[in-house]
C-alpha positions in Angstrom: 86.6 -37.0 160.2 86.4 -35.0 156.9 88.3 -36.0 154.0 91.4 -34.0 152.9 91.6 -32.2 149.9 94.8 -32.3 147.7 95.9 -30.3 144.5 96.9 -32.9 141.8 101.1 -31.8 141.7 100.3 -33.2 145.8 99.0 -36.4 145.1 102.8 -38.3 145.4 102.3 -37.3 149.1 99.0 -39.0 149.8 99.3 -42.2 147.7 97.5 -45.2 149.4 94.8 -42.7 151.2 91.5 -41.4 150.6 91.6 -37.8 149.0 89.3 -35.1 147.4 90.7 -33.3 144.2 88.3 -31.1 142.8 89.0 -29.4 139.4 87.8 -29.2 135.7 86.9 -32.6 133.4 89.5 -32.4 130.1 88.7 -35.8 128.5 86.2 -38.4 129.2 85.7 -42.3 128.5 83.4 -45.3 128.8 83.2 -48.8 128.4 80.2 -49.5 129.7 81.1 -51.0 132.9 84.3 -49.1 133.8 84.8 -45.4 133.1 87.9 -42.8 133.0 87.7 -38.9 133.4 91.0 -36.9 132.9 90.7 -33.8 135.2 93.3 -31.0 135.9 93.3 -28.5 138.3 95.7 -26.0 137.3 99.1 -27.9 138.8 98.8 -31.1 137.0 96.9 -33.9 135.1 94.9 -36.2 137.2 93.4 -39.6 135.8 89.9 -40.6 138.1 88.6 -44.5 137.1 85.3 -44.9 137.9 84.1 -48.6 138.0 80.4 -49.8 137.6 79.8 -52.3 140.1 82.3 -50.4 143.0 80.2 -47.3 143.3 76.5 -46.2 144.2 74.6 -45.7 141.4 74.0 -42.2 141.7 77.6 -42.2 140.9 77.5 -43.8 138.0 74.8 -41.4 136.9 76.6 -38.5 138.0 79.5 -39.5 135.7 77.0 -40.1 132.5 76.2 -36.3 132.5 79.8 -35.1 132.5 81.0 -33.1 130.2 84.1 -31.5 128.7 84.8 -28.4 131.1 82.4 -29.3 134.0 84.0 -28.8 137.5 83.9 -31.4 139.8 85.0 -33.4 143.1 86.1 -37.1 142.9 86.9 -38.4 146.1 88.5 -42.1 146.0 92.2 -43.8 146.9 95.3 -42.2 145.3 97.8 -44.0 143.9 100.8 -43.9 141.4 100.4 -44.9 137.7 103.0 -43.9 135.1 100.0 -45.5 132.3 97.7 -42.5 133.6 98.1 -38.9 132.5 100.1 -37.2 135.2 101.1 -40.1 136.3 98.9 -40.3 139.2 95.2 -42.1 139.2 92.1 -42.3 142.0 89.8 -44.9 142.7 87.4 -43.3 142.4 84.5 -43.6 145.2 82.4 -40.1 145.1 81.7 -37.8 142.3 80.2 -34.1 142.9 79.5 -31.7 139.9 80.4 -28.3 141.2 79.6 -26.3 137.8 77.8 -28.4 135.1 79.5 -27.4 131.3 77.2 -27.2 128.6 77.7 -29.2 125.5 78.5 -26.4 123.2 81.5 -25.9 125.0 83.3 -23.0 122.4 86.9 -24.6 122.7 86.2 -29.0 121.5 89.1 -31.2 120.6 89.6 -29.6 117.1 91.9 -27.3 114.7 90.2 -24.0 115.5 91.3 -20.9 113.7 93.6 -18.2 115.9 91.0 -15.5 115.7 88.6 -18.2 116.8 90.9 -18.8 120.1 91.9 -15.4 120.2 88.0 -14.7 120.6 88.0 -17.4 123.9 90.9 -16.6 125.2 89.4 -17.0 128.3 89.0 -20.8 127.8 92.1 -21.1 125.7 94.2 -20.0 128.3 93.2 -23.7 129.7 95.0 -25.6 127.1 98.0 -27.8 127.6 100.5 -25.6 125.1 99.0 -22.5 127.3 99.6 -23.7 130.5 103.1 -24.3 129.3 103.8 -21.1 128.2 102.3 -19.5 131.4 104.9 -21.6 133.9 107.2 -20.4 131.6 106.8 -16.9 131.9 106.0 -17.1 135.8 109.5 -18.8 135.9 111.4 -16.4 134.2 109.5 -13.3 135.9 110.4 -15.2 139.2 114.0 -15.7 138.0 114.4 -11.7 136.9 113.2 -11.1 140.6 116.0 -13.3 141.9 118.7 -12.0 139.8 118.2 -8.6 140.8 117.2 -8.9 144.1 120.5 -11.5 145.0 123.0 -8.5 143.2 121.4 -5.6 145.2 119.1 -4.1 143.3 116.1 -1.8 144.8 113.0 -2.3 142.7 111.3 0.7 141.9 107.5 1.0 141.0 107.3 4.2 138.1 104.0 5.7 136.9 101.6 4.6 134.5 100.8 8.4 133.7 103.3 10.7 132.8 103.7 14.5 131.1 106.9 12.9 129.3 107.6 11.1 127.0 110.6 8.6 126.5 110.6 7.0 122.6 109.5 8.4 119.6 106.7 6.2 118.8 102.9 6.2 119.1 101.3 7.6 122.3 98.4 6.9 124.2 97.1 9.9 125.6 94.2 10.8 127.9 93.0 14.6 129.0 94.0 14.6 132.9 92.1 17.0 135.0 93.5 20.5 134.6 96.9 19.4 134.1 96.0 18.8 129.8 97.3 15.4 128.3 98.6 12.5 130.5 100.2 9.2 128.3 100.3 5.9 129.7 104.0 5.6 129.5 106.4 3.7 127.0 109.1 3.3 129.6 109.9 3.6 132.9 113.7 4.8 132.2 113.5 8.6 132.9 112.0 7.7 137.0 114.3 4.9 137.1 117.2 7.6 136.2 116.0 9.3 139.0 115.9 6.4 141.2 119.6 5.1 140.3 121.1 8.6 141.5 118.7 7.7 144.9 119.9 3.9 145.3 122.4 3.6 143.1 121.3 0.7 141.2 117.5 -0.1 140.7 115.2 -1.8 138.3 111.1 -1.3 137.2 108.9 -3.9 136.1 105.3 -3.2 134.9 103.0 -2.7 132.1 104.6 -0.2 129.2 102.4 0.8 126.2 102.7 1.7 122.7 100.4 3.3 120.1 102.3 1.7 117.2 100.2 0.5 114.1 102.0 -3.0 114.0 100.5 -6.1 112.8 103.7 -8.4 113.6 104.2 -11.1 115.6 106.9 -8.9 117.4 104.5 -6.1 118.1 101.8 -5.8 121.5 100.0 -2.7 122.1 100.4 -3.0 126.1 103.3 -5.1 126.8 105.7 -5.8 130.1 109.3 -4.3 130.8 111.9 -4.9 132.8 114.5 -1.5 133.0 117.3 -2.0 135.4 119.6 1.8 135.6 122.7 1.5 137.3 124.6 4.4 138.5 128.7 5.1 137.4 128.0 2.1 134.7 129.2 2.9 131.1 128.2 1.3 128.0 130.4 -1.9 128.3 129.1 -2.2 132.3 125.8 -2.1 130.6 126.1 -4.5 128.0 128.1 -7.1 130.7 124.5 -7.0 132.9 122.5 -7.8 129.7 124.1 -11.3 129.1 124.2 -11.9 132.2 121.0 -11.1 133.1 119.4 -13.1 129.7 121.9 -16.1 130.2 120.3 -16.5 134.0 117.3 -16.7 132.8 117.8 -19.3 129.8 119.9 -21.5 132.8 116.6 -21.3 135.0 114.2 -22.1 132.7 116.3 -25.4 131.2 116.9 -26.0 135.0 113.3 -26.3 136.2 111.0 -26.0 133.0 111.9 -29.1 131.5 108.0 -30.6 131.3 107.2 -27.5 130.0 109.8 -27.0 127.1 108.7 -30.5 126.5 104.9 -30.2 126.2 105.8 -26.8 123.7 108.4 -29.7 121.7 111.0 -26.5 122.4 114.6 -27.6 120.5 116.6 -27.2 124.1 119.5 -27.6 122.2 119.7 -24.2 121.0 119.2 -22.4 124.0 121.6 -25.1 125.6 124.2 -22.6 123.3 123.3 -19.1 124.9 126.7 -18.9 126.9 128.5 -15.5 127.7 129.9 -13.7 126.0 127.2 -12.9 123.9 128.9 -11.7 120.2 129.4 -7.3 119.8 128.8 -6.0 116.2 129.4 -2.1 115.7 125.8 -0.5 113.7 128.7 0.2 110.8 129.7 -3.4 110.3 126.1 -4.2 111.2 125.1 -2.2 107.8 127.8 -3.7 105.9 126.8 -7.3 106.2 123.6 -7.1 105.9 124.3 -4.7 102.5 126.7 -7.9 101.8 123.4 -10.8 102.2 120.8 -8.5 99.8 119.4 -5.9 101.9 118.9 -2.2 100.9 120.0 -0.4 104.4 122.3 2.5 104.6 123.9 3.7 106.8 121.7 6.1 109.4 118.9 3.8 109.1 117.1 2.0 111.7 117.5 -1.8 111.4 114.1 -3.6 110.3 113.5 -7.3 111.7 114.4 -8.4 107.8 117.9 -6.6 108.6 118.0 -8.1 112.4 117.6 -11.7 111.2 120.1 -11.7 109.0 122.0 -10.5 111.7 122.0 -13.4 113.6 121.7 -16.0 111.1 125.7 -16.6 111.2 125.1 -16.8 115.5 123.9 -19.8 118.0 123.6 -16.9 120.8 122.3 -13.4 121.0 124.3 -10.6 119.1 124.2 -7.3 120.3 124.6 -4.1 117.6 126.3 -0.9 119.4 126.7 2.6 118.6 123.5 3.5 116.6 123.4 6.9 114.6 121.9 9.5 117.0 119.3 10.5 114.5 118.0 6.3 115.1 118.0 6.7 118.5 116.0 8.2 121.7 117.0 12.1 122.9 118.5 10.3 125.8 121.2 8.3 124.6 124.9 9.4 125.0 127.0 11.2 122.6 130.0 8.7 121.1 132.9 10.5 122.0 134.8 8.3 119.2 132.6 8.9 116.8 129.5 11.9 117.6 127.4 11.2 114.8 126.6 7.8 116.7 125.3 7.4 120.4 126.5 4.7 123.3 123.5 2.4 123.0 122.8 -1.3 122.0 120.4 -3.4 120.8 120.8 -7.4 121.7 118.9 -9.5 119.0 117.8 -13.0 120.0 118.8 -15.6 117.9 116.6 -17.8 115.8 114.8 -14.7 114.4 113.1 -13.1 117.2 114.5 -9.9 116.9 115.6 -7.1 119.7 114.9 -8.4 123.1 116.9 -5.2 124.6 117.2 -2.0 123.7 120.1 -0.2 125.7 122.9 2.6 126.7 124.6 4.9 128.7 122.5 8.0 129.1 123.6 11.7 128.2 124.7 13.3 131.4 125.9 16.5 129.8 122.6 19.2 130.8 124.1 21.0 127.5 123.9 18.3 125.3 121.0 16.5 126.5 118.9 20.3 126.3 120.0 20.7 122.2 118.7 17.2 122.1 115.4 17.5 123.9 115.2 20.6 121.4 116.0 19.1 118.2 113.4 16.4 118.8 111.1 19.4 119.4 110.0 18.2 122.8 108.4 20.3 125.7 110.8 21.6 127.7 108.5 22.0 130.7 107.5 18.5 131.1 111.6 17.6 131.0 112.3 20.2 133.8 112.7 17.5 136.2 114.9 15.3 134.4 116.9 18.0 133.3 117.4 19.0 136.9 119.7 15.2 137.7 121.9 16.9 135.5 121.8 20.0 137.5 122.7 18.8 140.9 125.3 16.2 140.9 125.2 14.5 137.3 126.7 11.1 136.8 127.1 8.4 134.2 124.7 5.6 134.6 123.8 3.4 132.0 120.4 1.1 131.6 118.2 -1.2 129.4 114.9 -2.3 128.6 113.9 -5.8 128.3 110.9 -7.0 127.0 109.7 -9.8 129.0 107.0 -10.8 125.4 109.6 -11.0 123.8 112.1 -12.7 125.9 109.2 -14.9 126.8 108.7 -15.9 123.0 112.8 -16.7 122.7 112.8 -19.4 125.2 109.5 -20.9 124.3 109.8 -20.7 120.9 106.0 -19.3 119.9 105.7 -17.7 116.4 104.4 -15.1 118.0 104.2 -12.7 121.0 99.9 -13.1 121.3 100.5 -16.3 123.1 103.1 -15.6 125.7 100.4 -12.8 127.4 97.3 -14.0 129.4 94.7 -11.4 127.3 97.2 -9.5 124.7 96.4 -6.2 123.7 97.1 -5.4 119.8 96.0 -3.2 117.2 92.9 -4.9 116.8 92.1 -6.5 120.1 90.7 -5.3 122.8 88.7 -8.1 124.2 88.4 -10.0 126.2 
């Protein structure tokens, strides 16, 4: 009868019998007549003790050529041990090298510069704080599938070529047979607009991209989105979802990433405070406060992540900033009716810093209005037809947002910046591996 194999997060299940674990050596030590390797395998820590005089000596031997990295087999008793890393140790009784590791290993127990890593992110990617950050981000993209899906939501998959165009900045554009440019898109909104007046309320999650020339830790080049659009919801609707949505997913992570938040030394105590209602700051007083801490902003202009952090300074949960001037904001936005120099949109900044997680608003549903726009911004009309045409035949007011999961990602775990939070990020000047 073979013996059974078992992932190390398993091992409380088989404790007292012989098991394989097989997996990849972290940390190794000797004294000669008993030995200790620390393996994981992805789910977990694992601590094997190898003992001189209790195994075959080609065991022994095998263990004298390990290395940091090498993937192996140890076969031996499990058994609990809250000394042992994991909290789980084998007896070890059989050693098999799968895939020997040489010695110059590009990742050793070091400082190593961030270009350095960035340069091996393929290896980095195995480190404890990266592993951390990966749960993370597979909990909350698991957590945004559950919100939705539980509130009746259809998810809809949007193209990663497009003829439009949906923000103002940088595009990456490719010749597409004989139809001219295509351009990966910035956002799924305008199919997801289409979408909403299908199903009636609808999100898209995939891979958005922008040709920005930004160095900051805010800033990828290819980043993720999640854009919910919601038919008959107005600006307030909008902005309810939003905190909703955001305070779901701080819950879930301090729910059932605990080890994880832990390992990243992540001060739980401040997302602990990221209860509805989340605070509402019109763009005016916006201006005037930050005007009133030192910065130089007017009114009309964009707010910079200098302007955004001072912002939320006074706050222990997100803030979100409503009612932009048009001229700051996407063709696509709704006219104010109080006030028509401004649009229906939002922005919610995290707190501690991080900046816009959302960018939001009720869409123009006026075919007048939304034409003058698409023509002040100087846009081609012909590659709008389409989207023009939902205000043709039965428009409606809908409303919808853009999260970005980086971001988002960054927030809960607290990195200092976005590069960490994405298996291989893409940014101005990286595009390897």
């Amino acid at each position: 009868m073979s013996t059974p194999t078992a992932r190390i997060a398993e091992l409380a299940a088989h404790t007292g019998h012989v098991v394989t674990v097989r997996g990849w050596v972290t940390h190794l030590r000797s004294s000669g007549k008993i030995a200790f390797i620390v393996m994981r395998d992805g789910t977990g820590l694992l601590q094997g003790v190898v003992v001189k005089n209790q195994v075959a000596p080609e065991v022994w031997a095998r263990f004298s050529e390990l290395t940091q990295e090498a993937c192996i087999a140890i076969t031996g008793e499990a058994k609990a041990e809250p000394r042992a890393p994991g909290g789980n140790e084998i007896q070890v009784s059989g050693l098999e090298v799968i895939g020997p590791s040489p010695l110059d290993y590009p990742i050793q127990p070091k400082e190593h510069g961030i270009e350095h890593l960035l340069d091996h992110r393929h290896f980095w990617l195995r480190s404890p704080r990266q592993v951390a950050i990966a749960k993370i981000r597979h909990e909350i993209e698991q957590a945004i599938h559950d919100f939705f899906y539980e509130r009746g939501f259809l998810r809809v998959d949007t193209p990663l070529l497009t003829a439009a165009i949906g923000e103002r900045s940088g595009l990456f554009s490719t010749e597409y047979f004989d139809e001219g440019n295509a351009y990966l898109a910035q956002t799924g909104q305008l199919y997801g607009e289409a979408a909403a007046a299908a199903f009636g309320k609808i999100y898209t999650f995939g891979p958005t991209f922008r040709a920005e020339k930004s160095k900051t830790r805010r800033h990828l080049t290819e980043f993720w989105m999640i854009e919910p659009e919601v038919a008959f919801n107005d600006t307030h609707d909008n902005m309810r979802l939003q905190e909703d949505l955001v305070s779901f997913l701080v819950e879930r992570v301090l729910e059932r990433r605990q080890a994880e938040l832990a390992e990243l030394e992540r001060d739980v105590s401040k997302l602990k405070q990221v209860v509805r209602p989340f605070v509402r700051l019109d763009y005016s007083d916006a201006i005037t406060l930050v005007r009133r801490k030192g910065s130089s902003a007017k009114w009309g202009d964009d707010l910079g992540a200098e302007d955004e952090a001072l912002i939320v300074a006074d706050y222990d949960r997100p803030v979100f900033v409503m009612n932009y001037p048009k001229e700051a904001k996407a063709f696509y936005m709704k006219e104010n009716p109080a006030d028509p120099r401004t649009v229906l949109c939002d922005d919610m900044l995290a707190p501690e810093g991080y900046g816009e997680i959302i960018g939001g608003s009720q869409r123009e549903d006026d075919y007048d209005k939304l034409l003058h726009r698409i023509r002040e911004e100087g846009l081609p009309e012909d590659a709008y037809g389409w989207y023009l045409d939902l205000r043709k035949y039965g428009t409606f007011p809908h409303a919808g947002f853009g999260l970005g999961l980086e971001r988002t990602v960054g927030w809960i775990c607290g990195t200092p910046h976005i590069r960490e939070v994405i298996a291989f990020p893409r940014m101005m000047h990286r595009l390897r591996p």
